[in-house]
C-alpha positions in Angstrom: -13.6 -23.7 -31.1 -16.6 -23.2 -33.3 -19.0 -20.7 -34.0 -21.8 -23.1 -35.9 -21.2 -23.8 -39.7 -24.9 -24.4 -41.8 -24.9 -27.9 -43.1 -25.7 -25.8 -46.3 -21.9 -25.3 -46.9 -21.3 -28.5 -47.5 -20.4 -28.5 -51.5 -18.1 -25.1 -50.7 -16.3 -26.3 -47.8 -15.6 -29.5 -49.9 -14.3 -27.6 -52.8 -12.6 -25.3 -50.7 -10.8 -27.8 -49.0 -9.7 -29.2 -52.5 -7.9 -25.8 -53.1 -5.7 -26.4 -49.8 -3.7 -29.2 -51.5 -1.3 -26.2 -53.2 -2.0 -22.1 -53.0 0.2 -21.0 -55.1 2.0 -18.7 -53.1 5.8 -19.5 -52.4 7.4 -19.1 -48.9 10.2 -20.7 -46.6 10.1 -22.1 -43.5 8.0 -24.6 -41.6 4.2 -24.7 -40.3 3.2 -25.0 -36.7 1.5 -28.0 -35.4 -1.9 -27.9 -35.4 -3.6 -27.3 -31.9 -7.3 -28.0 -30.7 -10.2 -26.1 -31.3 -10.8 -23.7 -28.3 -7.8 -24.1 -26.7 -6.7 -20.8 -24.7 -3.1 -20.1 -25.5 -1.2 -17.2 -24.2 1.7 -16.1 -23.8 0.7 -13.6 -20.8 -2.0 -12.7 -18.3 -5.7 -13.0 -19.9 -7.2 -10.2 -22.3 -7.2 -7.2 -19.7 -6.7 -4.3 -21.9 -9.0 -1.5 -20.3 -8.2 0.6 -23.7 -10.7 -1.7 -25.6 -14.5 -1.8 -25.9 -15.5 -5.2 -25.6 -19.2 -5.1 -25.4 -19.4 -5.8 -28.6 -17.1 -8.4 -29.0 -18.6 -10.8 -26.6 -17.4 -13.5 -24.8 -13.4 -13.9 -25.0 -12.8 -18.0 -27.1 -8.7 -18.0 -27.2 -5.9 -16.4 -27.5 -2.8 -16.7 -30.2 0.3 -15.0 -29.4 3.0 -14.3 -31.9 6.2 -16.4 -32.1 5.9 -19.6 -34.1 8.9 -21.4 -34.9 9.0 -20.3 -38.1 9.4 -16.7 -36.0 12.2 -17.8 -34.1 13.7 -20.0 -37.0 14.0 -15.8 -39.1 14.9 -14.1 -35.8 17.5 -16.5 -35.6 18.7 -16.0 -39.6 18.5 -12.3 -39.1 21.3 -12.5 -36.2 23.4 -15.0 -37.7 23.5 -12.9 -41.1 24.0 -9.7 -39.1 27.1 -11.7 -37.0 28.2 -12.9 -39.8 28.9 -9.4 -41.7 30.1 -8.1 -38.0 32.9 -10.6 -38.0 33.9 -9.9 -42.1 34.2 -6.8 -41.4 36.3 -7.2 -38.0 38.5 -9.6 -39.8 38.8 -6.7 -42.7 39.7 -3.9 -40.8 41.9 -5.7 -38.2 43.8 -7.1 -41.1 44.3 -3.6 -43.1 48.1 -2.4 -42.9 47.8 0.8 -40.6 50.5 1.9 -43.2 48.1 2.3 -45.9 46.4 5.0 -43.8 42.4 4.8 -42.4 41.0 4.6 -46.0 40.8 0.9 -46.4 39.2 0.0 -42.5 37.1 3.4 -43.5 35.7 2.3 -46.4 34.8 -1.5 -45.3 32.9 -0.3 -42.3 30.6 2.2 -44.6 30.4 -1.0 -47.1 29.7 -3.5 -44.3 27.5 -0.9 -42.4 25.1 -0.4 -45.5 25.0 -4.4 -46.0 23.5 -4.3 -42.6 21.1 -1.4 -42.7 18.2 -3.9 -44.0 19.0 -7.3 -42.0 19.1 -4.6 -38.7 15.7 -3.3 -39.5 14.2 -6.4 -40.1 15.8 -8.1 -36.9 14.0 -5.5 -34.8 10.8 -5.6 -36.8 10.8 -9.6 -35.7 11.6 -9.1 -32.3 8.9 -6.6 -31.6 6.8 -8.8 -32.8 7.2 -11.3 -30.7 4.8 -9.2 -28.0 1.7 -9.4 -30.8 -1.1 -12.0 -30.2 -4.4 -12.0 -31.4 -7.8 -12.3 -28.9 -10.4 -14.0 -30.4 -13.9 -13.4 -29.4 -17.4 -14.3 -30.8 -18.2 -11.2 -32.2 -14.4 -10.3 -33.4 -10.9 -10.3 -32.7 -8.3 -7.9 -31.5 -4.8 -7.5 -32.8 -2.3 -6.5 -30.2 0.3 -5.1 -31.2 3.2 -3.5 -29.1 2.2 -0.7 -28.8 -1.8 -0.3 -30.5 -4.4 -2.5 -30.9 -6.5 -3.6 -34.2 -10.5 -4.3 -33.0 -12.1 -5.9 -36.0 -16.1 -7.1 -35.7 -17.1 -10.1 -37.7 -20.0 -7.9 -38.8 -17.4 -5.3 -40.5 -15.4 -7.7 -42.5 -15.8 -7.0 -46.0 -13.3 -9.3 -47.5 -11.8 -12.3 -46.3 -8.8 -13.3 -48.1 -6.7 -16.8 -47.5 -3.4 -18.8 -48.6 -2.2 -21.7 -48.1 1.1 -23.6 -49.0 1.3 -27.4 -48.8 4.6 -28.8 -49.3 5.0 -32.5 -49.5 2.0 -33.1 -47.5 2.5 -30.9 -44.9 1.5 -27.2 -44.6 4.7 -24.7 -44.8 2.9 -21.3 -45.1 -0.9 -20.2 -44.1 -1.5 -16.4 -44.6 -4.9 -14.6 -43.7 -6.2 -11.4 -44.8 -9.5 -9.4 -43.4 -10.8 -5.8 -45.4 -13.4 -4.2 -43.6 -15.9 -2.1 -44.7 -14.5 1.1 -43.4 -11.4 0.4 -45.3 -9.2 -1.4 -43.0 -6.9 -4.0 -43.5 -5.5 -6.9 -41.4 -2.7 -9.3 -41.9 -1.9 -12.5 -40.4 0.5 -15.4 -41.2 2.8 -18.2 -40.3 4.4 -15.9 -37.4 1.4 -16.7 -35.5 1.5 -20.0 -33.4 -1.0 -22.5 -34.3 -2.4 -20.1 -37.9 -4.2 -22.9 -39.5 -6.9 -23.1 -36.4 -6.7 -19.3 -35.9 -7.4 -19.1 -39.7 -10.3 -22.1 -39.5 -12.1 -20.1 -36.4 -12.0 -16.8 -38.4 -13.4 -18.4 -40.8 -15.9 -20.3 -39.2 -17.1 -17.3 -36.8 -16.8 -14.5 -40.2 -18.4 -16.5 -43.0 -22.0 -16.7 -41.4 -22.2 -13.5 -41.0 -20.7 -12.5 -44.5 -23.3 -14.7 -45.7 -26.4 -13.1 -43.7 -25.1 -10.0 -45.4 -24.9 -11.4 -49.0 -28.2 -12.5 -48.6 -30.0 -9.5 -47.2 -28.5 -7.1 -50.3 -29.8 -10.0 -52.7 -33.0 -9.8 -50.9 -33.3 -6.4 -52.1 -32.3 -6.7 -55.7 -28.6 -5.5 -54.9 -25.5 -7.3 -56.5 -23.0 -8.7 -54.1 -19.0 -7.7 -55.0 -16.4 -10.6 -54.5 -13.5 -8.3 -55.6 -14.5 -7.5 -59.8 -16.7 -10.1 -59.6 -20.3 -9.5 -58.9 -22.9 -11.6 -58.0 -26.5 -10.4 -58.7 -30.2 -12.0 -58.6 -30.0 -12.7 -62.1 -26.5 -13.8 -62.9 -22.9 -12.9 -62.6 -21.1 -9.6 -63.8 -17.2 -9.6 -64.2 -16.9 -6.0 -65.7 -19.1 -5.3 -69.1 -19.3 -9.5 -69.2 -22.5 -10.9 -67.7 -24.2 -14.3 -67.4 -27.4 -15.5 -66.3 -28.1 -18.1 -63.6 -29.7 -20.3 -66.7 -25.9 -20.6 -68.6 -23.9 -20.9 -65.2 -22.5 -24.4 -65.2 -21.1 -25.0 -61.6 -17.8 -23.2 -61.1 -15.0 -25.5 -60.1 -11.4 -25.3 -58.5 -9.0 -26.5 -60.7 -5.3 -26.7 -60.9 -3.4 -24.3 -62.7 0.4 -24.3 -62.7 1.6 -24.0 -59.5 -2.1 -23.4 -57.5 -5.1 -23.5 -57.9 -8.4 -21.3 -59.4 -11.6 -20.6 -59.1 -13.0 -21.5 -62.8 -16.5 -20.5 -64.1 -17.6 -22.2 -67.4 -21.0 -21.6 -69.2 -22.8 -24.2 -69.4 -22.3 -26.7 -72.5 -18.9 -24.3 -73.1 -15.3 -25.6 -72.1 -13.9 -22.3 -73.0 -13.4 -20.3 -69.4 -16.2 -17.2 -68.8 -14.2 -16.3 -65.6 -11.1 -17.4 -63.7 -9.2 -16.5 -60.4 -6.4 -17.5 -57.9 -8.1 -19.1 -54.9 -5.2 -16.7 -52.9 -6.9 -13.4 -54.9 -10.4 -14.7 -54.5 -12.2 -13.2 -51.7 -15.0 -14.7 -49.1 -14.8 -18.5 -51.7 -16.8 -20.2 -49.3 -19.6 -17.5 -49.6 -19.8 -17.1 -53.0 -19.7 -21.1 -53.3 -22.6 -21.6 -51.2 -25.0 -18.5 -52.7 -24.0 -19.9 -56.3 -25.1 -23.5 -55.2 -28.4 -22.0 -54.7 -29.0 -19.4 -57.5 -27.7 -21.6 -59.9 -30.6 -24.6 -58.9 -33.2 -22.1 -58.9 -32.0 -20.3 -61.9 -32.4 -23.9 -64.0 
């Protein structure tokens, strides 16, 4: 699915898509295939939750339920590890001489029962996710979880936050992160089926109207924040640091280590004026695009 993408973004969706080689983040496990754009997948009967407002959202584009292999593939971990320390323990305790009184079968279930305290909690943390999907419309998307839902309007996203992983050429972790303006915050990752096309619609239906936003506040002299950084009519700010649209060279994502970052130089300088993981560095394709423009007119 799409939700229209101006032909404006080209230079930031090109150096964007440069960062996707390696985000730096590490994680185990494998990705999901990727699926087509505007395919519906659930898991259960359509979106019919009468709890929900959806005038606002508009009309209903797919759904993405929960339990990815990668899901499974830690469900499955969890049980086996849990098993596993069943059986020790059985094996323990079956094998202590009743001679030697309850002490010993005493104290290895209390050691074996802590060792299991965390792999139990996270076991039932994975299997109630298994009932969350994610409804995505035009105008938002709602998180269902078990037992509450998360509405979040494209219009309300503050922050938009994305890593990737890219392991021997294929993708092994995807995680996406939405602030709104009231304060909210939203997670999704590799759990999901299908992430990397839920992650690309987000994207594609979140940036124009992060950008329509940006533009409006510049239109009226105010700076926009991207985290510390902040973009004004006149230049950048990063704290007490500022530049003007005449010294900023074009920034440029560069590899660093194990990922990648956003790197602003002034121009004629190879010394850094600002640099940032692509993973900590929110709404890239934004800023890209509105720095592409300022920084022509600026010269």
């Amino acid at each position: 699915m799409s939700c229209g993408r101006p032909a404006a973004w080209k230079r930031a969706s090109d150096l964007f898509n440069a960062a996707a080689i390696a985000f730096h983040e590490a994680s185990i496990g494998f990705g999901d295939s990727r699926l087509p754009e505007g395919k519906l997948m659930a898991s259960g009967p359509p979106f019919d939750d009468s709890s929900i407002d959806t005038s606002k959202l508009g009309s209903l584009r797919a759904e993405y339920p929960a339990g990815s292999f990668r899901h499974k593939l830690a469900i499955g971990a969890a049980a086996t590890f849990i098993l596993l320390l069943a059986g020790v323990a059985a094996f323990i305790i079956l094998r202590n001489d009743p001679r030697d009184g309850p002490n010993g079968r005493l104290l290895a279930t209390a050691f074996f029962g802590f060792l299991m305290i965390l792999p139990l909690i996270g076991l039932v943390v994975l299997v109630r996710r298994l009932t969350w999907r994610v409804s995505l419309f035009a105008n938002g998307l709602v998180l269902h979880k078990k037992n509450s839902v998360q509405v979040v309007l494209w219009e309300d996203v503050k922050y938009l936050y994305e890593k990737r992983l890219i392991q021997y050429g294929a993708e092994t972790d995807h995680t996406i992160r939405i602030e709104t303006d009231g304060g909210d915050r939203l997670r999704l990752d590799a759990l999901f089926q299908a992430i990397t096309p839920l992650a690309d619609a987000i994207r594609q239906c979140s940036n124009p109207v992060l950008l329509a936003k940006a533009k409006r506040k510049l239109q009226n002299g105010e700076p926009v924040s991207f985290g510390p950084l902040k973009l004004a009519p006149d230049g950048l700010e990063n704290g007490k640091h500022k530049i003007s649209w005449t010294e900023v060279e074009a920034p440029n994502i560069e590899k660093k280590g194990p990922g990648h970052h956003l790197v602003i130089r002034k121009s004629g300088k190879r010394s850094q004026w600002y640099s940032c993981p692509i993973p900590d560095f929110p709404n890239i394709e934004v800023f890209l695009t509105l720095v592409s423009g300022l920084a022509q007119v600026g010269k």
